[in-house]
PyMOL CGO cylinders between C-alpha atoms (Angstrom):
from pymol import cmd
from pymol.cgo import CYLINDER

trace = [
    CYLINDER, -9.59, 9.93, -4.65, -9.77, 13.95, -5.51, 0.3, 1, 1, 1, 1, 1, 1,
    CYLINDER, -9.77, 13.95, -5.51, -13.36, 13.47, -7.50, 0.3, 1, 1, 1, 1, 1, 1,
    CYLINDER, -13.36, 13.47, -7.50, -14.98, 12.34, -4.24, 0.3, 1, 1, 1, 1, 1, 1,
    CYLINDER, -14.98, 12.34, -4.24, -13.21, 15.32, -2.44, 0.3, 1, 1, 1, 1, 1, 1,
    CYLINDER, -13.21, 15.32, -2.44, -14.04, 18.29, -4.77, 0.3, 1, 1, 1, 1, 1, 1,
    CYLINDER, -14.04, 18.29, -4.77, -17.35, 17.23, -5.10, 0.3, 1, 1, 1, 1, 1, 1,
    CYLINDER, -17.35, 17.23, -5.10, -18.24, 17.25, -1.20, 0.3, 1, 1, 1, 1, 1, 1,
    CYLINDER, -18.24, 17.25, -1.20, -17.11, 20.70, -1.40, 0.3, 1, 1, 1, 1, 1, 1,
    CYLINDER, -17.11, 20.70, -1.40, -14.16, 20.83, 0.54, 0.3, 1, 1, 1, 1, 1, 1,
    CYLINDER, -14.16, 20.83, 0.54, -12.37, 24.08, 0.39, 0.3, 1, 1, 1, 1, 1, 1,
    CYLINDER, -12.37, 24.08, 0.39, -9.30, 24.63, -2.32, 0.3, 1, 1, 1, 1, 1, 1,
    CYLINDER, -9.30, 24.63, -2.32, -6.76, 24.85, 0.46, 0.3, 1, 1, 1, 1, 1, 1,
    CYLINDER, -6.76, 24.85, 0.46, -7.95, 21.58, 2.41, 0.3, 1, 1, 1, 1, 1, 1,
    CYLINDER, -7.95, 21.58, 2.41, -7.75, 19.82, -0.87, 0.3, 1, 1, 1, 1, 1, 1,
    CYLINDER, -7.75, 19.82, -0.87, -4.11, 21.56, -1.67, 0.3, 1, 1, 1, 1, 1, 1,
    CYLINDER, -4.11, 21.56, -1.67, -3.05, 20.42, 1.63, 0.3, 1, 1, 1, 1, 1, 1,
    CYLINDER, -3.05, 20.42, 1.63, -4.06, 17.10, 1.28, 0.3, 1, 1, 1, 1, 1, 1,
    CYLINDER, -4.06, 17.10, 1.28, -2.56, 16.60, -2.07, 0.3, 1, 1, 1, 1, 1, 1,
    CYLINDER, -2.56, 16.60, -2.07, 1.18, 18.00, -0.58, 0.3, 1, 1, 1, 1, 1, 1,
    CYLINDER, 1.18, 18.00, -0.58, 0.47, 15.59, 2.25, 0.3, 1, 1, 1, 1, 1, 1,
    CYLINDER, 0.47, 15.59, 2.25, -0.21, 12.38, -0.05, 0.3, 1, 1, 1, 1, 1, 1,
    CYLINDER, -0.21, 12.38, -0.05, 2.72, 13.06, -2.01, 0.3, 1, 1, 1, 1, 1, 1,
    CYLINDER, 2.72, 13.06, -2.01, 4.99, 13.58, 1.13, 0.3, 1, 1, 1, 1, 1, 1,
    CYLINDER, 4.99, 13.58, 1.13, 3.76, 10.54, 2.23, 0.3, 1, 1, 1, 1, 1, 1,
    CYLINDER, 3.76, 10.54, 2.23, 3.39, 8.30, -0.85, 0.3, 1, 1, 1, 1, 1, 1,
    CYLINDER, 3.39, 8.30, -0.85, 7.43, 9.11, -2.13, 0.3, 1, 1, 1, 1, 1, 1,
    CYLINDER, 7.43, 9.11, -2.13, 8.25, 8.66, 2.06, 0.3, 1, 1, 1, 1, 1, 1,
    CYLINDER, 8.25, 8.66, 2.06, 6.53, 4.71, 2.09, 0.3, 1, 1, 1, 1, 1, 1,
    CYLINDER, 6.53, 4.71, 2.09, 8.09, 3.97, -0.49, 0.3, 1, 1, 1, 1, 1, 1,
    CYLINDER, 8.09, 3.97, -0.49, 11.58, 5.04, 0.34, 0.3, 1, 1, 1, 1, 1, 1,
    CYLINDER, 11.58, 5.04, 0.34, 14.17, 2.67, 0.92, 0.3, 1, 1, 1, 1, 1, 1,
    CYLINDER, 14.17, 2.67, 0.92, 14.45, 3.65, 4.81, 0.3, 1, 1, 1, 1, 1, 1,
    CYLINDER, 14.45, 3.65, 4.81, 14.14, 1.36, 8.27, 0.3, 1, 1, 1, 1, 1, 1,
    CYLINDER, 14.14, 1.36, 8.27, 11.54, 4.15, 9.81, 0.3, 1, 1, 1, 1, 1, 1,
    CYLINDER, 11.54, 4.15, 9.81, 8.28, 2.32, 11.69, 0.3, 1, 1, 1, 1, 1, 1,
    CYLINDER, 8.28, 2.32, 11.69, 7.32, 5.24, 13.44, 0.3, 1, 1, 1, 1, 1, 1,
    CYLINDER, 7.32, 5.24, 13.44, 7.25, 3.77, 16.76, 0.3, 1, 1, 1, 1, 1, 1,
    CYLINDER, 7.25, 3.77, 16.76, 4.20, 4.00, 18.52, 0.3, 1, 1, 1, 1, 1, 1,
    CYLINDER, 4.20, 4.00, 18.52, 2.32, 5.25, 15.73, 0.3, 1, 1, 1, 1, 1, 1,
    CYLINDER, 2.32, 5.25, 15.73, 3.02, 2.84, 13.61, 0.3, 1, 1, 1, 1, 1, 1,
    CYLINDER, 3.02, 2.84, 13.61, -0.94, 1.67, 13.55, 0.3, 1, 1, 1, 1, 1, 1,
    CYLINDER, -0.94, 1.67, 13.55, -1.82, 4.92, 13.13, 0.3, 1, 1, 1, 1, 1, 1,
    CYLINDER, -1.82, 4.92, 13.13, 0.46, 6.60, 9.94, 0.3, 1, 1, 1, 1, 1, 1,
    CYLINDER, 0.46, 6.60, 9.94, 1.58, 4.15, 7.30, 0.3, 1, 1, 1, 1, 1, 1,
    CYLINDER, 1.58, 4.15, 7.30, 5.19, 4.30, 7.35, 0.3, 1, 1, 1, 1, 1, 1,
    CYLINDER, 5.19, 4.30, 7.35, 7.42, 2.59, 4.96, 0.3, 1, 1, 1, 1, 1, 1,
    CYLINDER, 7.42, 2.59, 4.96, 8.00, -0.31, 7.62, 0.3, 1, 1, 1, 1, 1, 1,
    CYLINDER, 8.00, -0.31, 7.62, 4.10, -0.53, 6.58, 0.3, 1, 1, 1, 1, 1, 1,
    CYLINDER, 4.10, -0.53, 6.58, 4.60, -0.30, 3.06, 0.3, 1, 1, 1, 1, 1, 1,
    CYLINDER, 4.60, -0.30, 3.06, 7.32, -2.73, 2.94, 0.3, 1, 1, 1, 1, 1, 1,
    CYLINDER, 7.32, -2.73, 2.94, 4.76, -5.71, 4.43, 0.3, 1, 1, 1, 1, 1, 1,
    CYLINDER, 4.76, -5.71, 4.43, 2.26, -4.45, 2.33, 0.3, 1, 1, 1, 1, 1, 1,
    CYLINDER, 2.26, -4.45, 2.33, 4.53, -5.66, -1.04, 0.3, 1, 1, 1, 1, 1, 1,
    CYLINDER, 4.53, -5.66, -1.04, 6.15, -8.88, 0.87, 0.3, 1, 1, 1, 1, 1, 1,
    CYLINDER, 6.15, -8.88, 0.87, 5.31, -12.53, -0.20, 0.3, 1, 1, 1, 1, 1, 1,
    CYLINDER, 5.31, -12.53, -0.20, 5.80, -13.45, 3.54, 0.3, 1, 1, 1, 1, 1, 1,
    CYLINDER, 5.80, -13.45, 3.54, 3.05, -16.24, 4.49, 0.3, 1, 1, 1, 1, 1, 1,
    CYLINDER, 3.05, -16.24, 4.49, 2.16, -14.00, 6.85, 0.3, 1, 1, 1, 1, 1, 1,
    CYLINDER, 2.16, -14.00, 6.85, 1.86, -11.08, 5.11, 0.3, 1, 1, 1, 1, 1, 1,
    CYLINDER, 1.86, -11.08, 5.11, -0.23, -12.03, 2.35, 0.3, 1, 1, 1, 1, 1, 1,
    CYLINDER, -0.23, -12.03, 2.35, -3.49, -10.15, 1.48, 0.3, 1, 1, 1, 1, 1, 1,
    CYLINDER, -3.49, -10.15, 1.48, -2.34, -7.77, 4.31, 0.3, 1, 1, 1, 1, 1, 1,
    CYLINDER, -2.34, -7.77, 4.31, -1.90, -3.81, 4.82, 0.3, 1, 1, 1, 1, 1, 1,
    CYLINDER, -1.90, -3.81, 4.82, -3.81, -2.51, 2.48, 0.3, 1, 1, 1, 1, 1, 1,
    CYLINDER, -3.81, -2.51, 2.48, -4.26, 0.98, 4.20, 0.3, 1, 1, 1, 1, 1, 1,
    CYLINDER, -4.26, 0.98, 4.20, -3.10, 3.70, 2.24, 0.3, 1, 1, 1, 1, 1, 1,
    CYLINDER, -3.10, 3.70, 2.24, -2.24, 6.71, 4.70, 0.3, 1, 1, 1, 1, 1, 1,
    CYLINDER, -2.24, 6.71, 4.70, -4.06, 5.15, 8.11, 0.3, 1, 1, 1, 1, 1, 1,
    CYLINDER, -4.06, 5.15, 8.11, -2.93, 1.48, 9.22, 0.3, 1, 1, 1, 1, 1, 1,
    CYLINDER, -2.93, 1.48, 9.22, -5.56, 2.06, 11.59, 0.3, 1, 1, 1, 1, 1, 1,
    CYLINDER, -5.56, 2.06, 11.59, -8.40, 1.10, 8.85, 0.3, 1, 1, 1, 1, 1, 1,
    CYLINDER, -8.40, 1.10, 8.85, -6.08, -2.53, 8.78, 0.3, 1, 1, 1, 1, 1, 1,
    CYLINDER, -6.08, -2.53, 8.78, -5.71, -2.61, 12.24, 0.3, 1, 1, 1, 1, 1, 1,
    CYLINDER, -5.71, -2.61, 12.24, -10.08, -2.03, 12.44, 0.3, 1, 1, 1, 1, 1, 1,
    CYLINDER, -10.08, -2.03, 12.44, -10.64, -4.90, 9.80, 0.3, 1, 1, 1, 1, 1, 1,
    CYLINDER, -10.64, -4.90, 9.80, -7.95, -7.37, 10.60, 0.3, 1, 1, 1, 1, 1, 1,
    CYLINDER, -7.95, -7.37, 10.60, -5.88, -6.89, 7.78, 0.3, 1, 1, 1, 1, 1, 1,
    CYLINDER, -5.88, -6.89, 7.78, -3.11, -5.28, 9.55, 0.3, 1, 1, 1, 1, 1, 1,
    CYLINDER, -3.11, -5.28, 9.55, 0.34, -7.11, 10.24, 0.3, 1, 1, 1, 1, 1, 1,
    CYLINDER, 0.34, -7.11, 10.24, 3.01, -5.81, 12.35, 0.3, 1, 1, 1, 1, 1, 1,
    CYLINDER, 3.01, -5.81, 12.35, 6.35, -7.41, 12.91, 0.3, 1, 1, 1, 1, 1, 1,
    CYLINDER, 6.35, -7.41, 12.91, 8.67, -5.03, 14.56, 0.3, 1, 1, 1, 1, 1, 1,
    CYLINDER, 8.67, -5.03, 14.56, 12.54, -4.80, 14.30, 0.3, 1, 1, 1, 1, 1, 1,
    CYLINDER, 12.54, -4.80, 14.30, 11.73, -7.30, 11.25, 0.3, 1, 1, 1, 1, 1, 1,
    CYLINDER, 11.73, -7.30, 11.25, 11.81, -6.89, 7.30, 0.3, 1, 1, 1, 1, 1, 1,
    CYLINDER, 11.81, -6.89, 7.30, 10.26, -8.89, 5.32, 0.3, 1, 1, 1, 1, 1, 1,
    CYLINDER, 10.26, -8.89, 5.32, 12.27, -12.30, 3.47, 0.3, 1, 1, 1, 1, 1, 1,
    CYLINDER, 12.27, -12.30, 3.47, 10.58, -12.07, -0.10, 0.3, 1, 1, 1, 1, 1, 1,
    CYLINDER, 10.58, -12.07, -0.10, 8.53, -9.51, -2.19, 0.3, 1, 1, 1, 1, 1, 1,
    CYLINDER, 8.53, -9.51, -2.19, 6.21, -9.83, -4.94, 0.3, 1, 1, 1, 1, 1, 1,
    CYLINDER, 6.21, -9.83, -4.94, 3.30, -11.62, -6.15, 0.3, 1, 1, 1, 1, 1, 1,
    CYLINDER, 3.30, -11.62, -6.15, 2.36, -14.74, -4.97, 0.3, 1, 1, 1, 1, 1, 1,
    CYLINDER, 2.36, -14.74, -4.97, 0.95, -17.51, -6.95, 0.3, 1, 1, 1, 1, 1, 1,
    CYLINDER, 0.95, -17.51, -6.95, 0.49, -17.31, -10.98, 0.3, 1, 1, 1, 1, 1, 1,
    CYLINDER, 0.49, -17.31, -10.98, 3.35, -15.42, -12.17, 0.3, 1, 1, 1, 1, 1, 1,
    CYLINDER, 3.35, -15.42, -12.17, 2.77, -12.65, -14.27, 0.3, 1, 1, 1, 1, 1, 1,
    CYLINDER, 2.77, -12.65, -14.27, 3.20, -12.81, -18.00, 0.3, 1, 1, 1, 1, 1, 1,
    CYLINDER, 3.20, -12.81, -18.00, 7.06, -11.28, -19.47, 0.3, 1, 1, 1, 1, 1, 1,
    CYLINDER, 7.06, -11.28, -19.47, 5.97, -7.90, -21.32, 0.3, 1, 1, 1, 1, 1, 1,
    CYLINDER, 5.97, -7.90, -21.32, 4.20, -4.58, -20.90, 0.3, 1, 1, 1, 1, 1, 1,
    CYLINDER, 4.20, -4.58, -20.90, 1.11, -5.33, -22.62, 0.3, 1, 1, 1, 1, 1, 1,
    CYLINDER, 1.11, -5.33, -22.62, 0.84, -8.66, -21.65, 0.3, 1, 1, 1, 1, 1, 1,
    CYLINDER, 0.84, -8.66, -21.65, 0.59, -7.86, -17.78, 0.3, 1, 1, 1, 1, 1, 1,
    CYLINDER, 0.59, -7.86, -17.78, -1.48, -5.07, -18.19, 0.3, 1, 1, 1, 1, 1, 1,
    CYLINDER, -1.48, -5.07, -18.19, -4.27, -7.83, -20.37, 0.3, 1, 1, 1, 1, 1, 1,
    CYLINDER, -4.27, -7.83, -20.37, -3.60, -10.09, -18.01, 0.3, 1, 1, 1, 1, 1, 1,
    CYLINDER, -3.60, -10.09, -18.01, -6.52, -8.96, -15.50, 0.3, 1, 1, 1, 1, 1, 1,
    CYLINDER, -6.52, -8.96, -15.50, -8.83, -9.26, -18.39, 0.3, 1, 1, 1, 1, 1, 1,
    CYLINDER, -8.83, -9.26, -18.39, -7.64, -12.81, -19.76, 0.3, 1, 1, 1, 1, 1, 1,
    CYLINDER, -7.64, -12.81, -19.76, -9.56, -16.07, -18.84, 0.3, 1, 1, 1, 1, 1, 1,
    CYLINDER, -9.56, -16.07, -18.84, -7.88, -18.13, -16.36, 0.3, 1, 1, 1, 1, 1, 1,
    CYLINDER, -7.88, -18.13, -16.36, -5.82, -21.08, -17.73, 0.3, 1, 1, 1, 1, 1, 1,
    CYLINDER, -5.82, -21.08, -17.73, -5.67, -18.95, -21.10, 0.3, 1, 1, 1, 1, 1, 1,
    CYLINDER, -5.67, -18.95, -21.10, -2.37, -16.94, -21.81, 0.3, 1, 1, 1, 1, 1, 1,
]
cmd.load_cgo(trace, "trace")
C-alpha cells in the first residue's frame, strides 16, 4: 500500500502520518474491545467492524472487507452492521484448512480435491 503512495509523490510527512495512523488503527481493530464508534461506525472501521469481518455468521460471510473506511463496504454492498451484537462463530467457512505451517501456506496453490 506505501509503493503506490511514494510513487504519486506524496510528501514524507503525509506518508509518516499515514503510517502512525494505520498502525493506531490496525493494533485498535483488532483489540479485544466492545467499541463501534457510534455513528461513525460506516465511516472508521472499528473493531466492532473487524470482529464481523473474521465471523463465520451466515450473515457475515464474504462481508467487511474495508480496511480503514467501512464506507467503501457500505458503497459496494459488502458492509454488515449488527449493533449491540457480536458475532456467534469465527473463522473460515467451508474446506478446512490443512494442520501445519507449510501446509496452509501451499494450500492456495494446491489443486482442489488434492491435499
Amino acid at each position: 500500500m506505501l509503493t503506490p503512495i511514494y510513487l504519486l509523490g506524496f510528501a514524507e510527512s503525509a506518508v509518516s502520518a499515514y503510517v502512525v495512523w494505520v498502525g493506531i488503527q490496525s493494533v485498535l481493530v483488532h483489540s479485544n474491545t466492545r467499541w463501534s464508534f457510534g455513528p461513525l461506525r460506516r465511516v472508521l472501521a472499528s473493531p466492532h467492524f473487524h470482529h464481523w469481518h473474521h465471523a463465520a455468521d451466515a450473515e457475515a460471510i464474504d462481508k467487511n472487507f474495508a480496511a480503514h473506511l467501512p464506507l467503501l463496504d457500505v458503497l459496494f454492498g459488502t458492509y454488515v452492521d449488527s449493533p449491540g451484537r457480536w458475532p456467534e462463530r469465527y473463522g473460515v467457512v467451508g474446506k478446512p484448512l490443512p494442520e501445519g505451517f507449510l501446509a496452509q501456506h501451499l494450500y492456495p496453490f494446491v489443486a482442489p480435491g488434492r491435499g
